[in-house]
N, C-alpha and C positions, 0 to 999 in steps of 0.2 A: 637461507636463500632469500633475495630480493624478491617482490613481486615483478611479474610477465605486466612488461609497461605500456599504453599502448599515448602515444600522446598525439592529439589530431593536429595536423601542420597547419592550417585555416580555418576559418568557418566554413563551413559548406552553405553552397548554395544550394542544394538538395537534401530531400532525408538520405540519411544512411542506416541499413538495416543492419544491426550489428549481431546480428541474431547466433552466427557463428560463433564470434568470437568471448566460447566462457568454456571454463574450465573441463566441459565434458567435453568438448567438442574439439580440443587443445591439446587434450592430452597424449604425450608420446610425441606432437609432433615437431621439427625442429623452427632454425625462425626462418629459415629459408624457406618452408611447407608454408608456415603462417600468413608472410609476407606474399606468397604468391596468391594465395586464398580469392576468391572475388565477392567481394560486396554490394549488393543493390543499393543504386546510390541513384533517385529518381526513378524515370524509367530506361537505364543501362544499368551497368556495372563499372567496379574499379578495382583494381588489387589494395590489399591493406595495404604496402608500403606503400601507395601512392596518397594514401588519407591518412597515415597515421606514420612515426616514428617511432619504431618497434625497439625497447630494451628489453634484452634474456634476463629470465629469470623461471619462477616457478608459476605455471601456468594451473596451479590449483589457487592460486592468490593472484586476481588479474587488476590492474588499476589504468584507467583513463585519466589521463592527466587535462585540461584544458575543456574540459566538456562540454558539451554544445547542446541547446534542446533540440536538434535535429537528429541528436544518435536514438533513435528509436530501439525497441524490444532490444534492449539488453536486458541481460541474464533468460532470454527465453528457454523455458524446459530446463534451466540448470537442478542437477542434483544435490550436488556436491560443492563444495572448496566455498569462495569469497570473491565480491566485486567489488571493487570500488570507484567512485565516478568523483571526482574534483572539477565542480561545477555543475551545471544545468544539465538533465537528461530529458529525450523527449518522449513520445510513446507509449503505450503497452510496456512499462520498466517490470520486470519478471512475471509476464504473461506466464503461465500454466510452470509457476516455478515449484519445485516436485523436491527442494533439499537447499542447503549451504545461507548464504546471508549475501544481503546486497545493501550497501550504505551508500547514499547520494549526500554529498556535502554541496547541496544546491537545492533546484525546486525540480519538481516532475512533472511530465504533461498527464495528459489523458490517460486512464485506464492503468494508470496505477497499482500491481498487485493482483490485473485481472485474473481472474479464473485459477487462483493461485492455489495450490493445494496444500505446501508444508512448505518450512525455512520459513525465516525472518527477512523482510523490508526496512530498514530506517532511511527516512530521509526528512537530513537536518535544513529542512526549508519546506515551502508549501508545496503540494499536490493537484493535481488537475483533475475535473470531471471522471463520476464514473469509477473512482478510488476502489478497487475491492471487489467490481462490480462485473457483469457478464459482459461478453463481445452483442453485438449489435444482434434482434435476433433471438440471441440465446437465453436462456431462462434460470442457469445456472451462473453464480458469481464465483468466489472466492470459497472454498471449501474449508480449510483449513491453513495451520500457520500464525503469523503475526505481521501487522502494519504498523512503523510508529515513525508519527509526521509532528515533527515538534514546532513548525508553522499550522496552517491552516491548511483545508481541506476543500474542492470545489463541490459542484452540486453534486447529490444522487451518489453521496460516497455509502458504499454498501450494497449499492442496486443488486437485487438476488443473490445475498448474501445470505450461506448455507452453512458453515461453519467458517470459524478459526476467530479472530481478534484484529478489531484496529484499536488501536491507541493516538487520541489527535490531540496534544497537546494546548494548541491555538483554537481558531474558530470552525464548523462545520457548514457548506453551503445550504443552499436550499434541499429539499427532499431527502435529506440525510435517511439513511435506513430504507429507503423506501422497495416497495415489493421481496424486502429482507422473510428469509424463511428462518433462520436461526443463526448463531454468534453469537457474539457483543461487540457495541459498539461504545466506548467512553470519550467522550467530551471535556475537557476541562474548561474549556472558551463557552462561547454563545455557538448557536445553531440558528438555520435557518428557516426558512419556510414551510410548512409542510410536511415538518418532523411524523415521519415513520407513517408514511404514505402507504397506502396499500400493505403495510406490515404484516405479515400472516405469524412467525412467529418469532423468537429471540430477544435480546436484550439489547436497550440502550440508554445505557450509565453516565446520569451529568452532575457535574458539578454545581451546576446552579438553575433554577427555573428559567426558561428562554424567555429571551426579551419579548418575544411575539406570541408568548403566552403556547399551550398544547393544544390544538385543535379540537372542537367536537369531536371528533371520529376516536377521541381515545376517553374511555370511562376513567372517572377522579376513584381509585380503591381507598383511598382515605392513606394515613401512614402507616409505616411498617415496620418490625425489625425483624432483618433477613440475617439468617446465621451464615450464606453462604459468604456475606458480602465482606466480613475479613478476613475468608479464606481467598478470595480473588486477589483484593487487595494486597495481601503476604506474596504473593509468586509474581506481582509486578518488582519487588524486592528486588530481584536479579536482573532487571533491567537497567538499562542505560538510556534512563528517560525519565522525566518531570513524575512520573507518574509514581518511581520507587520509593520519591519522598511524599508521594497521601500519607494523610492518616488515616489511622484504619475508626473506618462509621458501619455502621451497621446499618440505621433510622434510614428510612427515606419513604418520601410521598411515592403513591405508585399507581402508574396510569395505566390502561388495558385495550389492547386497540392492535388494528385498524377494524372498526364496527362495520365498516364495511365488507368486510370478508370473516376469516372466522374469529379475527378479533383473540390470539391468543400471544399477541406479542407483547412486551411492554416496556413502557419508559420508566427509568427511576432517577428520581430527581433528590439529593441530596439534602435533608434538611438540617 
């Protein structure tokens, strides 16, 4: 069976919350139910077939066709099945996603993967502010799961970041990891500013020493070889990302930080 199509008829001139429209929240119903549905769209509403041209299909495989970065939180709360988005998404793209996969063949805005707890994230373009990280406020990020952004990354990707994995193919903004509590975070590009800010604990795995060098705030441990570090490597394997072709290293420099709190997190830098 085809995937449940949703393809948007304009640009919008407002956000649109698309929050409804994923596979939990679909299913059983017909496209008549679908289409009637109402989506916040600014501050009213509109029925889906009025923003979107709706093809039948299997509503545990959903695809937007024409994407816009104004379709906000999709895949929110999804458990189960598959998204897919052909072009730009905007928002919170699987805020408190709890199961299934979502794939953006474009870029993402803000909050990225927020407060994400299980399933997989890819998106084949860059990512916005906030990647992984907590709603405004909140002190909790991304729990668990996987992110893999085979562009670049904006600031503060990680922010309260408590478990699961991102994987950033390209470059990391400024504060990368910061206020991070546990994870990993791997870099294959450059990082920014202020690498693993307020870090309390977790991992974050680079490919190369940062242009901007590691801050004071993280102690130099001198090198290392970590037995865990080509069993990590081995279960990127299964990916569908730059990452399944590493080779597998062991060695790396290892820095210990943020000294400003209790300093039990760390960077490792490949040598």
């Amino acid at each position: 069976m085809s995937n449940l199509t949703f393809a948007l008829k304009a640009t919008p001139k407002q956000r649109i919350d698309c929050s409804p429209l994923t596979p939990d929240k679909l299913a059983d119903k017909t496209i008549a139910e679908i289409a009637a549905m109402e989506l916040v769209v600014g501050n009213t509403t509109a029925r889906v077939d009025a923003l979107f041209t709706i093809s039948a299909g299997d509503s545990a495989a959903i695809t937007f066709t024409s994407s816009d970065a104004k379709l906000d939180f999709i895949g929110r709360n999804m458990t189960f099945g598959s998204i897919t988005a052909e072009g730009n998404v905007g928002a919170y793209l699987g805020i408190f996603l709890e199961g299934g996969e979502i794939t953006v063949n474009g870029n993402s805005g803000i909050y990225t993967g927020c407060e994400m707890k299980k399933g997989q994230i890819k998106v084949n373009g860059d990512a916005g502010d906030f990647m992984g990280g907590a709603r405004p406020g909140r002190r909790n990020g991304m729990t668990g799961g996987t992110v893999i952004v085979t562009g670049s990354t904006g600031a503060r990707t990680g922010d309260h970041m408590r478990r699961g994995m991102i994987l950033i193919e390209g470059n990391a903004g400024d504060y990368c990891g910061s206020r991070m509590i546990s994870g990993t975070i791997a870099v294959l590009g450059d990082v920014g500013t202020h690498l693993g800010y307020g870090m309390k604990r977790g991992t974050i795995l680079l490919s190369q020493m940062p242009s901007r060098g590691i801050t004071a705030n993280f102690n130099d441990c001198g090198s290392h070889t970590l037995a865990f570090l080509p069993l990590m490597i081995a279960s990127f394997k299964k990916l569908d990302s730059q990452f399944s072709r590493v080779e597998t290293f062991s060695r790396v420099q290892r820095y210990a930080g943020d000294l400003g709190g209790i300093g039990m997190g760390e960077i490792l830098v490949k040598i």
